[in-house]
C-alpha positions as CSV (number, residue, x, y, z in Angstrom):
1,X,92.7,127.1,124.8
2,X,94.5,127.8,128.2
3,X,92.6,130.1,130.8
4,X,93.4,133.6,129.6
5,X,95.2,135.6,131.8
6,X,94.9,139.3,131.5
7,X,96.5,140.2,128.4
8,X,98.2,143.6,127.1
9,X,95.7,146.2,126.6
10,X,97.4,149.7,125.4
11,X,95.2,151.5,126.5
12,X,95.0,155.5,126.3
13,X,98.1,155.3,123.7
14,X,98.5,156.5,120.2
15,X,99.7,152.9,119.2
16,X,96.7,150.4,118.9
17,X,97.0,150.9,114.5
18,X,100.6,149.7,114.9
19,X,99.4,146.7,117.0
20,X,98.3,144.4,114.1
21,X,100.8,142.8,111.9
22,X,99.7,140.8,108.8
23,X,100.9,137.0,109.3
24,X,100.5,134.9,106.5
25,X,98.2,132.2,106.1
26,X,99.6,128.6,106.7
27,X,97.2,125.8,107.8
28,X,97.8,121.9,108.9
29,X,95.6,119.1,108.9
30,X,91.5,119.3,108.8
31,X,89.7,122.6,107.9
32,X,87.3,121.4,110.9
33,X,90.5,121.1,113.5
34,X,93.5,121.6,111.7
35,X,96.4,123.7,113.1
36,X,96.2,127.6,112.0
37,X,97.4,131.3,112.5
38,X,94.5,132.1,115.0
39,X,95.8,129.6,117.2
40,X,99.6,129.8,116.4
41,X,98.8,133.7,117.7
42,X,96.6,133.3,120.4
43,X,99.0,130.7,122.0
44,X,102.2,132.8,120.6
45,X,103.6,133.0,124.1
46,X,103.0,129.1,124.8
47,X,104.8,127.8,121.6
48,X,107.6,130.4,122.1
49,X,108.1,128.9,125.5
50,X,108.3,125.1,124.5
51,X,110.5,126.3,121.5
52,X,112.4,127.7,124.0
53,X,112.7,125.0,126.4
54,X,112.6,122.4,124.2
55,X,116.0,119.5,125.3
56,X,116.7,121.7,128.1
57,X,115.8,120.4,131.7
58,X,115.3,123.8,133.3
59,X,112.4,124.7,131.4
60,X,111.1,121.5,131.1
61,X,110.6,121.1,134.7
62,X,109.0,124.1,135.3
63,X,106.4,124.0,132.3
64,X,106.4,120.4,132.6
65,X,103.1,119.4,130.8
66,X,104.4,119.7,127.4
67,X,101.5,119.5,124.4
68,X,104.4,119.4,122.1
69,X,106.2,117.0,119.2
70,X,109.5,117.4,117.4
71,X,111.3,115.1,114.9
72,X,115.0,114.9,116.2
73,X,118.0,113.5,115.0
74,X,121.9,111.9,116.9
75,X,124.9,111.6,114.8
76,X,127.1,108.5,114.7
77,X,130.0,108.7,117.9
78,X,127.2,110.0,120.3
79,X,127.9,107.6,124.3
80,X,125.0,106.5,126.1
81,X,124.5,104.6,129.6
82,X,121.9,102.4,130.9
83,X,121.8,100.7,134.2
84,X,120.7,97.4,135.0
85,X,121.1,94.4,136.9
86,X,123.2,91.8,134.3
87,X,126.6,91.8,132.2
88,X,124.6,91.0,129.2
89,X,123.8,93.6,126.6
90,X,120.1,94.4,126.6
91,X,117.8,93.0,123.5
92,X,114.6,94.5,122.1
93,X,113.4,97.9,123.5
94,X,115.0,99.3,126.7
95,X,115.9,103.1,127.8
96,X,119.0,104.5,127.8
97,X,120.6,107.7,129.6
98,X,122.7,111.0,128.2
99,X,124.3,111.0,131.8
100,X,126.5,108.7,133.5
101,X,124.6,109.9,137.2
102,X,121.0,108.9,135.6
103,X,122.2,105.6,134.8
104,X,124.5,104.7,137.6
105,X,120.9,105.5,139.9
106,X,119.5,102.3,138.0
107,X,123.3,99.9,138.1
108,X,121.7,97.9,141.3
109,X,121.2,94.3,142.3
110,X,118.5,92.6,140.6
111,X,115.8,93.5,143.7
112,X,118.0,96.5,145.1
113,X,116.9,100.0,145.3
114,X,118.5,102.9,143.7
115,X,120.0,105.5,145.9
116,X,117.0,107.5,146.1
117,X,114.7,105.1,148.5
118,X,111.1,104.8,147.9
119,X,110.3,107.1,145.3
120,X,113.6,108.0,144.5
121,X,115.2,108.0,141.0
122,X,114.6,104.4,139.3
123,X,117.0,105.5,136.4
124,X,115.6,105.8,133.0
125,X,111.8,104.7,132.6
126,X,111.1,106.1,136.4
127,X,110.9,105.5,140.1
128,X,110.1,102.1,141.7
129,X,108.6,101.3,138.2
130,X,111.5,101.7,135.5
131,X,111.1,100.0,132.1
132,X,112.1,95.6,132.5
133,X,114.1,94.4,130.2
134,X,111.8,92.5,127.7
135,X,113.7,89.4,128.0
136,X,113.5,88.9,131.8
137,X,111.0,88.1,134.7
138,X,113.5,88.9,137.4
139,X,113.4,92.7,135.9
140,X,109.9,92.8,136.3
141,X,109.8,91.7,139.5
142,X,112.7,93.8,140.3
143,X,110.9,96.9,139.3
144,X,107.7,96.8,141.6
145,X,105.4,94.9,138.3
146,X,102.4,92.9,138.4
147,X,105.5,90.1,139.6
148,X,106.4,91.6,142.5
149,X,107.8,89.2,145.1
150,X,109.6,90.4,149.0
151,X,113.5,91.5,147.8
152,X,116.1,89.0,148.6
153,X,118.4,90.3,150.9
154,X,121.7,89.0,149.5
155,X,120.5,90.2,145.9
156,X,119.6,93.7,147.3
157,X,123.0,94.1,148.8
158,X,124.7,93.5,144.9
159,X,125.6,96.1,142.9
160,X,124.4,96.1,139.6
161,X,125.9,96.9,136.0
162,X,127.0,100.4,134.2
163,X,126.4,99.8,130.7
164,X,127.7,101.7,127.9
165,X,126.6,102.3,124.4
166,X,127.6,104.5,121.8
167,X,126.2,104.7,118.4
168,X,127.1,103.4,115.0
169,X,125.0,105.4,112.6
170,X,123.5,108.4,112.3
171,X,120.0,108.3,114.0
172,X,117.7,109.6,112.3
173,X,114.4,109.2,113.5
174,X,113.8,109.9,117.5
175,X,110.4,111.7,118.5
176,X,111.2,114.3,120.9
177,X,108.0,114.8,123.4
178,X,108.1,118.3,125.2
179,X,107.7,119.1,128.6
180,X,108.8,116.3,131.8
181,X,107.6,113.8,129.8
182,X,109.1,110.5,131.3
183,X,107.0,111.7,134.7
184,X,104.9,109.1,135.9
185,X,102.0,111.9,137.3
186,X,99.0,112.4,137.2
187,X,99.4,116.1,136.5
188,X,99.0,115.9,132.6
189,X,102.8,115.2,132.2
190,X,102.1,112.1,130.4
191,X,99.0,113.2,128.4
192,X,100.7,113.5,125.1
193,X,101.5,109.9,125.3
194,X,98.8,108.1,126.7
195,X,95.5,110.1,125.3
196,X,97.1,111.5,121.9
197,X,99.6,109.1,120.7
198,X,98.4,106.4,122.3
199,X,94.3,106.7,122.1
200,X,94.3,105.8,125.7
201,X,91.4,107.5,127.9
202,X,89.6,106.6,131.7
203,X,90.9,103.9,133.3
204,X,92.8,102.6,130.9
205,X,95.7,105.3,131.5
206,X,98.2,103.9,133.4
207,X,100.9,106.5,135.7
208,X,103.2,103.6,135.6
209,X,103.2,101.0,133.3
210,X,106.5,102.3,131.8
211,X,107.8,98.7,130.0
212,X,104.0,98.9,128.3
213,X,104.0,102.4,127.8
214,X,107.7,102.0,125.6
215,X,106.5,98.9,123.9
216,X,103.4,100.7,122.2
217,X,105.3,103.7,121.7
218,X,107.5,101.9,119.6
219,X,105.0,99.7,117.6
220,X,102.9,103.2,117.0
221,X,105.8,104.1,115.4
222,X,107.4,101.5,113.6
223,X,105.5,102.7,110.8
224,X,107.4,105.8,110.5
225,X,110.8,103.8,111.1
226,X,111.1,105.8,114.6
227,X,114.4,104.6,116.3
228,X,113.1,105.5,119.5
229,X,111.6,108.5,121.7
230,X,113.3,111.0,123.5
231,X,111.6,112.3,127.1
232,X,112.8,114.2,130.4
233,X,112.6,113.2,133.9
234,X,115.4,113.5,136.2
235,X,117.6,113.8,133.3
236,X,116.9,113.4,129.6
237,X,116.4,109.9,128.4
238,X,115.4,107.7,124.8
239,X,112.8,104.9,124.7
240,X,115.4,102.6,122.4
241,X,113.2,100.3,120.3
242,X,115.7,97.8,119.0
243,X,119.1,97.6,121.3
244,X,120.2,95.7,118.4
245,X,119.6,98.5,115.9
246,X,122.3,101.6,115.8
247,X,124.1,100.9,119.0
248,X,127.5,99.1,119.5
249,X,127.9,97.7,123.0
250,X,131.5,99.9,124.7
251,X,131.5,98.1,128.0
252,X,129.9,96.6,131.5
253,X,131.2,97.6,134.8
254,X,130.0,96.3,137.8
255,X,129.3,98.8,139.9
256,X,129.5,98.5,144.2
257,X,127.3,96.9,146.4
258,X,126.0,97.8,149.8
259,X,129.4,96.3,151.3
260,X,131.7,96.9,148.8
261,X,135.0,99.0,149.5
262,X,133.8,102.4,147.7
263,X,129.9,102.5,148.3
264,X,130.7,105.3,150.5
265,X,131.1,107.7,147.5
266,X,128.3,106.5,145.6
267,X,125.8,108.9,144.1
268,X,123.5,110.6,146.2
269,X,120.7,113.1,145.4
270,X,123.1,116.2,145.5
271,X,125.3,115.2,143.2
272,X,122.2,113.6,141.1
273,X,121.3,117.3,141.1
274,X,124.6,118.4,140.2
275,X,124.7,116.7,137.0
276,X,121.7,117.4,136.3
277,X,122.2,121.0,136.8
278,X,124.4,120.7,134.2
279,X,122.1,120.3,131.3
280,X,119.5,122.9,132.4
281,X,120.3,124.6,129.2
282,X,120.7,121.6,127.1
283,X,122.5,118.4,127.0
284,X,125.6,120.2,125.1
285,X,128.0,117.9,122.9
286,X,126.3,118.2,119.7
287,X,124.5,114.9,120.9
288,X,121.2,115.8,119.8
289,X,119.7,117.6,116.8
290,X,116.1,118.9,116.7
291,X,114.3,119.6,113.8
292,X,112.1,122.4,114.8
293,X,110.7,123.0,111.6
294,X,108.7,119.6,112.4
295,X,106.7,120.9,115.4
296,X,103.6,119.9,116.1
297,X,101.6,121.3,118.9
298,X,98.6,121.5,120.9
299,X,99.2,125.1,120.9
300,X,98.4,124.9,117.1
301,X,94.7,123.7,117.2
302,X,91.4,124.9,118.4
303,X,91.3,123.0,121.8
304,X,89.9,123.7,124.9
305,X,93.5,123.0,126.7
306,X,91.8,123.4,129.9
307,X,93.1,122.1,133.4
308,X,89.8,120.8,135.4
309,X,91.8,121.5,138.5
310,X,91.1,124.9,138.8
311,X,94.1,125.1,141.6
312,X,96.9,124.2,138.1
313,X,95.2,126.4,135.9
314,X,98.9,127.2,134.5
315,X,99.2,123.6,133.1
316,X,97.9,122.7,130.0
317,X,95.6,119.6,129.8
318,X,94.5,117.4,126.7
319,X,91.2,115.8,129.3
320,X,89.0,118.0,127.2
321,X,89.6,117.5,123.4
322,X,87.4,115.4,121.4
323,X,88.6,112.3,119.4
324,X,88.1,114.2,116.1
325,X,90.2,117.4,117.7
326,X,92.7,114.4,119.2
327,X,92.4,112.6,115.8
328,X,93.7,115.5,113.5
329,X,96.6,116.5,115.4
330,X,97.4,112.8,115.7
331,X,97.9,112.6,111.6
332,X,99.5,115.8,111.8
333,X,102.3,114.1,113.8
334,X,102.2,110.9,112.0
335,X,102.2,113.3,108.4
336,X,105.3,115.1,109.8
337,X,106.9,111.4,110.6
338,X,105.9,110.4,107.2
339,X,107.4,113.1,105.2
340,X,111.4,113.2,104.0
341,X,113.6,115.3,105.8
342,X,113.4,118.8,105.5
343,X,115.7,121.9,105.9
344,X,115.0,123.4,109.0
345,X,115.0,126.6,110.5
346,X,116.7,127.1,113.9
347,X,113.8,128.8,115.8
348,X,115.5,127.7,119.2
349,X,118.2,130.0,118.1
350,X,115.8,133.2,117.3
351,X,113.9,132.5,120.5
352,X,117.3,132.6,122.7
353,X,118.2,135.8,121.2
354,X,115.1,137.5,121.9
355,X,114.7,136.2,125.5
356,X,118.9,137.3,126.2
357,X,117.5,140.9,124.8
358,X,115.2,141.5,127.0
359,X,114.9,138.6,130.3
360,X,117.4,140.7,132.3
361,X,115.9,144.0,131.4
362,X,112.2,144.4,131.8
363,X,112.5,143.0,135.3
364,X,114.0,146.0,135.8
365,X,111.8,148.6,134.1
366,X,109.0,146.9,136.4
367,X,110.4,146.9,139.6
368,X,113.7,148.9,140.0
369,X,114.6,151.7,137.7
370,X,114.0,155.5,138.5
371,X,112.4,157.7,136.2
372,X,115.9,158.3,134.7
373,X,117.0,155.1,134.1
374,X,114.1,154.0,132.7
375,X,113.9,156.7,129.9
376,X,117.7,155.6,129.8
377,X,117.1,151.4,128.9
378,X,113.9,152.0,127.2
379,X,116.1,153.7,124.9
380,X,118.7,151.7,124.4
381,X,116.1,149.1,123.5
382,X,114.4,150.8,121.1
383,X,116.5,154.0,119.5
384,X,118.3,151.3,117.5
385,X,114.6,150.7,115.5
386,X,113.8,154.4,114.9
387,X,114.4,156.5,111.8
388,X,114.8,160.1,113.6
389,X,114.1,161.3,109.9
390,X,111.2,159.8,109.8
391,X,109.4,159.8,113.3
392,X,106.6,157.2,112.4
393,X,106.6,155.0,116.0
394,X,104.3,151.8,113.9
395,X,107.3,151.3,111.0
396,X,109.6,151.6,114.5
397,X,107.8,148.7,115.7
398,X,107.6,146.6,112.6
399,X,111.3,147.2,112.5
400,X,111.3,145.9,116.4
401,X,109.1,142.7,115.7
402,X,110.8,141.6,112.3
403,X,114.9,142.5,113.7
404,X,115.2,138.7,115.2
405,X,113.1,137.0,112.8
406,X,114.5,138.3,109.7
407,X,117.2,135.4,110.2
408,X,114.1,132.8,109.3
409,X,113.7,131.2,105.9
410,X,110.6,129.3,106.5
411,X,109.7,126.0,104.5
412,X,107.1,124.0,106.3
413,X,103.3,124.9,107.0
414,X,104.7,124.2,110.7
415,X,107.4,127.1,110.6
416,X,104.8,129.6,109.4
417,X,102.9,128.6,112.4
418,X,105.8,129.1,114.7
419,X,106.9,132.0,112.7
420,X,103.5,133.7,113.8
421,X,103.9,132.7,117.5
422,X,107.2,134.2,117.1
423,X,106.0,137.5,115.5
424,X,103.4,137.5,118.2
425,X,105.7,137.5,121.2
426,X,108.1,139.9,119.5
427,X,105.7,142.1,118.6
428,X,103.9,142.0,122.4
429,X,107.7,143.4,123.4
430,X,107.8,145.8,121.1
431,X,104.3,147.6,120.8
432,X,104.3,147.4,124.7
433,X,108.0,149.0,125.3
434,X,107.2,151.7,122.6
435,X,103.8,152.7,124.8
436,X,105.5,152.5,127.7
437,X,108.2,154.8,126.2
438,X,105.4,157.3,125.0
439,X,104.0,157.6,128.7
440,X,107.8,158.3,130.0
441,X,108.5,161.2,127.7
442,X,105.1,162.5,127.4
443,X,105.4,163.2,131.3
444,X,107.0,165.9,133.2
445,X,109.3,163.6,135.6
446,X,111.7,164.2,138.2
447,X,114.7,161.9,137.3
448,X,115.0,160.3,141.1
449,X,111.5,159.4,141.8
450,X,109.9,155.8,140.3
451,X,108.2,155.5,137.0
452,X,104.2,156.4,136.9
453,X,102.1,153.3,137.4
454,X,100.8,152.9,134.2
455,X,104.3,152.6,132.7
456,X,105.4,149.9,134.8
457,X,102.2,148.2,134.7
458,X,102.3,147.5,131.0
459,X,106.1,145.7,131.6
460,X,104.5,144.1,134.7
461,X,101.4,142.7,133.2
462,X,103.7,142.1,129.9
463,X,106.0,139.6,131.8
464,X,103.3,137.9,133.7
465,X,101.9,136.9,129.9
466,X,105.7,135.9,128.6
467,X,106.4,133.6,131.6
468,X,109.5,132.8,130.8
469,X,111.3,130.1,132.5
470,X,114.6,132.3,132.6
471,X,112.6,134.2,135.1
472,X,113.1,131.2,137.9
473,X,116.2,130.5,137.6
474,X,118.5,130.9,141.3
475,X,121.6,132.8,139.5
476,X,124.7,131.9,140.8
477,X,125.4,129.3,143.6
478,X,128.2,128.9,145.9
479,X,130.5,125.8,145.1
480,X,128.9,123.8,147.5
481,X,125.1,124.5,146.2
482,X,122.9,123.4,143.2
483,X,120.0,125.3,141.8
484,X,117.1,123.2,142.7
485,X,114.1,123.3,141.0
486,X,111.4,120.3,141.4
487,X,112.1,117.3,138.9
488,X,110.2,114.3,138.8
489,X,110.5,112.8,141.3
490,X,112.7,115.3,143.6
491,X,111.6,118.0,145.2
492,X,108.7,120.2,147.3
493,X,105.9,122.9,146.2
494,X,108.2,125.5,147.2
495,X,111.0,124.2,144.7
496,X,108.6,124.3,142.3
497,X,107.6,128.1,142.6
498,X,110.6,129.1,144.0
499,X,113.7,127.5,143.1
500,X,116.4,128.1,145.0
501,X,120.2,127.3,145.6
502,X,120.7,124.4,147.9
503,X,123.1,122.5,149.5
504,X,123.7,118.7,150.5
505,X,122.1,118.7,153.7
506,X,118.9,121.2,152.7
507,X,118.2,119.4,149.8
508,X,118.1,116.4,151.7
509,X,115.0,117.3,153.4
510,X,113.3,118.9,150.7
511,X,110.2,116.9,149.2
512,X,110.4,114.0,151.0
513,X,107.4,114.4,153.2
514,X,103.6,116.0,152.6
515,X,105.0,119.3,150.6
516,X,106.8,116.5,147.8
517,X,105.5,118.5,144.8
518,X,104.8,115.6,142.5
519,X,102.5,114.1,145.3
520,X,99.9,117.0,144.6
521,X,97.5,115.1,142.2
């Protein structure tokens, strides 16, 4: 498990027998170290959050060591870019872009750099070391590999090609991995891959190594028939195992070279950002499907989750599991990748509508509302859940907890287990707003003056245990700005903690010196 924070303790309230609420019981894998309630629940607030997240680049930044896997799915008609040096359409396993901006980063001469310099973007597969293609030396070369030769001047100075794909069948079978998950770090964002999927451990896991990484990927799951993987970096890309397989090849256009008329607009890391910026709610278009009643998770299990660097203790680790804990989870994916197609429950959706409830609002309560206006929100929260026949505050919560999540039908063992992390965050709202409540208007108070303490303490310390990543976001920027937060590989420490709204020339001096967030290892 994750270092526990201090959790909600109602204390000196008449509401602790309304706190428990009966979950049913729904295991996976291994009595020993299979997935369960206990740890669906005691992690309720860490699966809600990489539900929530989950295809979206804000969140995935900012909790960026996913522990998470979901089956996902792309229906026929759906355009995809890649960016390389050739004409020729790529064979065998490559990566491809859902952004025109991440792929034209990687349309370069065959030993040129992408527009972000020396650890800059790379285009899908990463910075410096992005995937080669399988069927060329020069790529390999090309992309700082065990090849590496001195660039060739007149090659650097070519442009390169924009490739575009688009796809001829419904796809099926893609594994989504959580979190920033296409960053080459050593902060734990590529621990899913490496140490569980994989079986990698010590010095045998590589930060680069991308072409190696996507080649195993693919033959661990060629098994399962997976069509690819999808992961985030600086925009969300797929791992394609066969180029040949599902993909009809649109087009090639040559894109500018250092002296060609036009390389004065190309892309720079502003309007990288823009685009990005874009999709930090999702990638929009219908483009992708996830089947979220297919979740597997760390979060599920019995593991010590624990960061050894006591400085990240926020980001989840998997350094400390054993191979038997490692083992079990790994046939829990590989059962959910084996099994036919299931109806699933849209727990992205609940999750939204439970974070648009209340995100704006108990910011508020904690920080900013007068005795009056808090009595006046709580309220409007809660009034809607209470039967003023029948003045029992613990059915008031049950009807609280259950109001979004009546809209489940669950069908899988792994949608009882997200059901319960649900239930457990919902809940945490609702138990904690209802003692709150109880303090306000059990209190003599004069309207004007600030709540008491121990009211806005229970929001306070509530919020700190939610972390949501809506709780980051800049709000709205002027035309000339983006919302930057760091993604691999842009940006500083303060970006990360802080994100702010930037433009063109103060982002170009952000994290490109010692404070470069993804430098802290």
């Amino acid at each position: 498990m994750l270092a526990k924070g201090s959790l909600l303790v109602l204390l000196g309230c008449k509401l602790s027998s309304a706190i428990s609420t009966p979950i049913s019981q729904h295991v996976l894998g291994s009595p020993e170290f299979g997935a369960g309630q206990s740890s669906a629940i005691e992690n309720g607030n860490h699966i809600f959050n990489a539900v929530h997240s989950s295809m979206r680049q804000w969140g995935s930044s900012i909790q960026h060591n996913g522990m998470s896997f979901f089956l996902a799915s792309m229906p026929e008609g759906v355009m995809m870019y890649h960016g390389t040096h050739t004409a020729e359409r790529v064979k065998g396993m490559q990566w491809l872009a859902f952004e025109i901006e991440h792929a034209e980063n990687f349309a370069r001469g065959r030993f040129g750099r992408g527009p972000g310099g020396p650890g800059g973007p790379g285009g899908p597969g990463g910075p410096g070391d992005p995937p080669p293609s399988a069927s060329s030396k020069s790529d390999e070369k090309r992309h700082g590999g065990s090849g590496a030769s001195k660039l060739n001047d007149e090659d650097e100075q070519k442009g390169g090609y924009l490739h575009m794909y688009r796809t001829n069948r419904a796809i099926t079978r893609l594994l989504y991995i959580d979190g920033m998950s296409a960053g080459k770090t050593d902060l734990g964002t590529l621990d899913t891959q490496d140490i569980l999927l994989l079986n990698m451990t010590g010095d045998s896991l590589p930060m680069h190594g991308e072409h190696e990484r996507g080649l195993k990927l693919c033959a661990w799951g060629k098994p399962y028939n997976i069509d690819g993987f999808i992961r985030t970096e600086a925009g969300i890309e797929i791992i394609w195992c066969e180029f040949e397989d599902g993909l009809d090849f649109i087009s090639h256009n040559r894109r500018p070279g250092a002296k060609d008329q036009g390389v004065e607009d190309s892309l720079g890391t502003f309007e990288y950002y823009r685009a990005m910026e874009a999709r930090y709610q999702g990638i929009a278009g219908g483009r992708v499907t996830v089947d979220y009643s297919s979740m597997v998770s760390a979060f599920f299990y019995q593991m010590n989750l624990t960061n050894p660097d006591s400085e990240r203790s926020e980001l989840p680790r998997l350094l400390a599991p054993t191979n038997s804990e490692l083992g079990a989870m790994r046939k829990d994916v590989e059962a959910v990748l084996a099994r036919t197609q299931s109806v699933s429950v849209h727990w992205q959706g609940i999750a939204d509508m439970i974070v648009s409830r209340y995100a704006l609002r108990l910011p508020y309560l904690a920080t900013k509302a007068t005795n009056s206006a808090f009595k006046s929100d709580i309220n409007t929260l809660l009034n809607t859940f209470i039967d003023y026949d029948n003045l029992f505050i613990d059915t008031a919560i049950k009807q609280c907890t259950h109001h979004y999540l009546r809209a489940a039908i669950p069908s899988t063992k792994e949608d009882f287990l997200i059901l319960a992390a649900l239930e457990k965050v919902s809940h945490t709202i609702c138990s904690t707003l209802f003692a709150a409540r109880e303090i306000m208007f059990s209190e003599k108070l004069d309207d004007q003056e600030m709540p008491p303490a121990k009211a806005t303490k229970l929001i306070s310390d509530m919020i700190a245990w939610l972390n949501w990543t809506e709780w980051k976001r800049c709000g709205a920027c002027a035309y000339d700005e983006v919302c930057v937060v760091a993604i691999w590989p842009f940006g500083s420490v303060e970006d990360h903690t802080h994100p702010s709204c930037q433009n063109s020339t103060q982002l170009q001096v952000r994290g490109h010196g010692g404070d470069g967030y993804w430098r802290r290892g």
